[in-house]
C-alpha positions as CSV (number, residue, x, y, z in Angstrom):
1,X,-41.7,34.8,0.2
2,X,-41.2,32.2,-1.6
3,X,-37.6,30.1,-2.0
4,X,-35.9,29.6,-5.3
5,X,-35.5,26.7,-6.8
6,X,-32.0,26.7,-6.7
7,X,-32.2,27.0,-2.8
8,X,-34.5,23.9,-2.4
9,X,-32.2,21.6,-4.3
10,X,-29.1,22.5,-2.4
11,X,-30.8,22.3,0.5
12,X,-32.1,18.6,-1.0
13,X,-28.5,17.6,-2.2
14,X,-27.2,14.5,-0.1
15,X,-23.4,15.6,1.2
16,X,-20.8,13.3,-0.9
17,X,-18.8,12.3,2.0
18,X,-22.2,11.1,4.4
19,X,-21.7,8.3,6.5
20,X,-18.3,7.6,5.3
21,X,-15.2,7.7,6.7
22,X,-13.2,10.4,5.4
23,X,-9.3,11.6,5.7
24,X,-6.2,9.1,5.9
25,X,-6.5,5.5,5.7
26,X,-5.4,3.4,8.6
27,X,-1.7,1.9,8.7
28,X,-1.9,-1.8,9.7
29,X,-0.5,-2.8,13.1
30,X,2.1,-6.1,12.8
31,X,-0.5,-8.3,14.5
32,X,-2.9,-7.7,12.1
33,X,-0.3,-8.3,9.1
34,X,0.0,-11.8,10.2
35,X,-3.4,-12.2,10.6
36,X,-4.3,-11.4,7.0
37,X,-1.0,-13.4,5.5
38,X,-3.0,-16.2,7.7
39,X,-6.2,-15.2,6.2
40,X,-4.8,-15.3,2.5
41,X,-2.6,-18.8,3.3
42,X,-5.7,-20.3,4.7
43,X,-7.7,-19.6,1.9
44,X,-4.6,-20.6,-0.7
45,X,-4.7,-17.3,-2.2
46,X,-1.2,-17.9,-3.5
47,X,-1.2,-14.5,-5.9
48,X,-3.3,-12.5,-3.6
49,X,-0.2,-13.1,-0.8
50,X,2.3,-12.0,-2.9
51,X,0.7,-8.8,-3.9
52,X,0.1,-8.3,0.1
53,X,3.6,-9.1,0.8
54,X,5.2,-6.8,-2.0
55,X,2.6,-3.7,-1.5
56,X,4.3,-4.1,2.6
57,X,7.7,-3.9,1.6
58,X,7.5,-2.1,-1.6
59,X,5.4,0.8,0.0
60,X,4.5,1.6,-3.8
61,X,1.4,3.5,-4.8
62,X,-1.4,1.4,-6.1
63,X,-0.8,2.5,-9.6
64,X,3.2,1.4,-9.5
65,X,2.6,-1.7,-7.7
66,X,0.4,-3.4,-10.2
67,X,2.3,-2.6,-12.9
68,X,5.6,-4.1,-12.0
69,X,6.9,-7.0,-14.2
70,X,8.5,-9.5,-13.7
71,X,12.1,-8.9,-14.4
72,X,12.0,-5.8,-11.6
73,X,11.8,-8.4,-9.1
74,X,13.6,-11.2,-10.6
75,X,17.6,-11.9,-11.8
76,X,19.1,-15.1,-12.2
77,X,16.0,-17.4,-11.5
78,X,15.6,-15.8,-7.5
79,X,13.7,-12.8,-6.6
80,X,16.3,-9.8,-6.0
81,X,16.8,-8.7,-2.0
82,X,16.1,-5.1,-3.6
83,X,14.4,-3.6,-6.3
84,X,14.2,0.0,-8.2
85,X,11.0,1.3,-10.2
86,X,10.1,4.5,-11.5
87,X,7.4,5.9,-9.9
88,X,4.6,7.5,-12.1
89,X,3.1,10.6,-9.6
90,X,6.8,12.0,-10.1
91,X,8.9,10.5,-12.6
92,X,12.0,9.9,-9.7
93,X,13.6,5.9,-8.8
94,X,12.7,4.7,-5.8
95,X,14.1,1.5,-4.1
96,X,13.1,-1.0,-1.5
97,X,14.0,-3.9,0.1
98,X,12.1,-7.8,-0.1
99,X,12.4,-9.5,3.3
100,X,12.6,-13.4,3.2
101,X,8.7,-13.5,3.8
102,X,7.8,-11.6,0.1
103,X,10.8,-13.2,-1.7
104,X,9.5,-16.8,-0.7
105,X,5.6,-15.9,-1.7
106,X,6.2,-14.4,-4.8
107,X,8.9,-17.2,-5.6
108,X,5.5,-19.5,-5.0
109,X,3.8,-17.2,-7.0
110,X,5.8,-16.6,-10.2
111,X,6.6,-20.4,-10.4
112,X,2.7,-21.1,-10.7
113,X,2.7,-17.9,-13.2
114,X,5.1,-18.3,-15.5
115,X,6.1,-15.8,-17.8
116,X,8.8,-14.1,-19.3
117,X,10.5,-10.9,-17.8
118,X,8.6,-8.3,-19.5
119,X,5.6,-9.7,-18.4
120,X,3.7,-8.2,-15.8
121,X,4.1,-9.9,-12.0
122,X,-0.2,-9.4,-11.8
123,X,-1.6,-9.9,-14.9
124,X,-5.2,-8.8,-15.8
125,X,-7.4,-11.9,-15.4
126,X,-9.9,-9.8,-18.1
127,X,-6.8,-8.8,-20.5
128,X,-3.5,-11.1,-20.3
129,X,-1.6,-8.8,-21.5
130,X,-2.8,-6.3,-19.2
131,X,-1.8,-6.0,-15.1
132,X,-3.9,-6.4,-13.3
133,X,-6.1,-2.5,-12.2
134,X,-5.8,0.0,-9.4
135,X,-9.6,-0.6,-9.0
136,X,-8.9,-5.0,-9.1
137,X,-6.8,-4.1,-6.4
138,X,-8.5,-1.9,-4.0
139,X,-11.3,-4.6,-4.6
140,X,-9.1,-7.1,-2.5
141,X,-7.6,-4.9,-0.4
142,X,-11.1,-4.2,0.7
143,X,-12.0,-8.6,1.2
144,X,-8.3,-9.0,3.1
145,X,-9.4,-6.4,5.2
146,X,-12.7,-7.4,5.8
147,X,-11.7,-11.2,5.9
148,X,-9.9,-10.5,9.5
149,X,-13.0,-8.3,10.5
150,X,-11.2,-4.7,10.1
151,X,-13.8,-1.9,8.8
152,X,-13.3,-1.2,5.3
153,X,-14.0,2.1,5.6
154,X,-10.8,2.7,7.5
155,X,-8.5,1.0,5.3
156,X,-7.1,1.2,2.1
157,X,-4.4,0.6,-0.7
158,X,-2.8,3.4,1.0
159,X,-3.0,1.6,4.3
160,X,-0.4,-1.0,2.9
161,X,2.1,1.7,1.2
162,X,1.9,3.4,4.9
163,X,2.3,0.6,7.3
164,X,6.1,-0.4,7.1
165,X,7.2,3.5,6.8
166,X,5.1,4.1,10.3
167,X,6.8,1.3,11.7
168,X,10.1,2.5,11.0
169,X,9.7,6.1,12.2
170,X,7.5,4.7,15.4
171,X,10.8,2.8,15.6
172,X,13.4,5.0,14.5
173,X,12.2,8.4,14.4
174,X,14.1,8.9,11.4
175,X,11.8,11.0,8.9
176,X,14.5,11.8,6.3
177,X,14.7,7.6,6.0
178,X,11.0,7.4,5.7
179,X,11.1,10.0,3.1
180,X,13.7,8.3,1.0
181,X,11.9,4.9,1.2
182,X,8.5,6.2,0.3
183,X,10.0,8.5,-2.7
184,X,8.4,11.8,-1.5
185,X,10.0,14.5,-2.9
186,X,9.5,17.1,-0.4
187,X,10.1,16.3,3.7
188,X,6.7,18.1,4.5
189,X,4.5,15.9,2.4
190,X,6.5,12.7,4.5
191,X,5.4,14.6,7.7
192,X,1.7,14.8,6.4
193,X,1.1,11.7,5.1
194,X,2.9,10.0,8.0
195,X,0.3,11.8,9.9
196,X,3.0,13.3,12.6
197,X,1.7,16.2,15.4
198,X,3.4,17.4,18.4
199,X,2.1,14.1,20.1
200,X,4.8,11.8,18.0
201,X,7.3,14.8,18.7
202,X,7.1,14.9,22.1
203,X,6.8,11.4,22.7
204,X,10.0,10.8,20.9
205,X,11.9,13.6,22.8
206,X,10.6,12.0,26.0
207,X,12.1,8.8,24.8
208,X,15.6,10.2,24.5
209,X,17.9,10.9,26.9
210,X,21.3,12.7,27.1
């Protein structure tokens, strides 16, 4: 008996996902942080250290991050201690904070970029009066990560908009805080893309005493 055809070339058909890495992205530990914002100072990457800075502290999608401009981030000549944007996946504010390390690099940035408020913080080196693309920038997320001999197959855009919210909840346990500063609408998708079990649970119970 012979097999159809249809058989044979589903049998053929490479699976999408072989010999990659599939599921969440990694969060960055604080050690390896520094060792990129060494990487990207070494190599004077000037705009390329600001974006890293503000995706850590923003914890902005890809898609909201490259399209900030610069009068989100700036009032009165200095870069604002917080900032608000609309995000696009839901339509709802969020806000974060800008520690001393991304106020100072994008200070350094934006005084070698000039530009008026309603331009874009990364412009599109192809279209200047574009910002710069969601693609651009998984592009150099993918050399940082590389460039300080992590595996680009476990890290990602997503890595950066997740590392600062695991560090808080590692630190703090606090999930409704991490769901406020990540914009999630919903306290169960926090809890997924946090990646929580019943390890994180119990270890924090374990850590607390009454």
């Amino acid at each position: 008996m012979e097999t159809p055809e249809t058989e044979l070339t589903a049998t053929k058909r490479p699976v999408w996902n072989a010999g990659r890495t599939v599921g969440a992205k990694r969060a960055l530990k604080p050690k390896q942080i520094w060792e990129i914002r060494f990487y990207l100072n070494q190599h004077r990457r000037l705009r390329d250290r600001a974006l890293f800075d503000l995706a850590i502290d923003s914890k902005l999608r890809g898609c909201d991050l490259v399209q900030m401009k610069i009068g989100d981030l700036v009032s009165g000549g200095q870069i604002r201690t917080r900032a608000i944007v609309m995000q696009q996946k839901t339509g709802r504010p969020v806000q974060f904070e800008l520690l001393p390390d991304a106020r100072a690099s994008l200070l350094a940035w934006l005084e070698r970029r000039g530009g008026t408020v309603d331009d874009y913080v990364f412009p599109s080196r192809v279209d200047h009066n574009g910002h710069l693309s969601t693609r651009q920038y998984a592009r150099l997320v993918d050399e940082w990560v590389t460039g300080v001999g992590l595996m680009r197959s476990e890290y990602g855009t997503h890595s950066l908009r997740r590392t600062k919210a695991s560090i808080i909840y590692r630190a703090t346990g606090n999930l409704r805080a991490v769901q406020i500063l990540l914009g999630h609408s919903k306290i169960e998708n926090t809890v997924r893309y946090l990646g929580i079990d019943v390890e994180d649970a119990l270890a924090l119970a374990e850590n607390t005493e009454i």
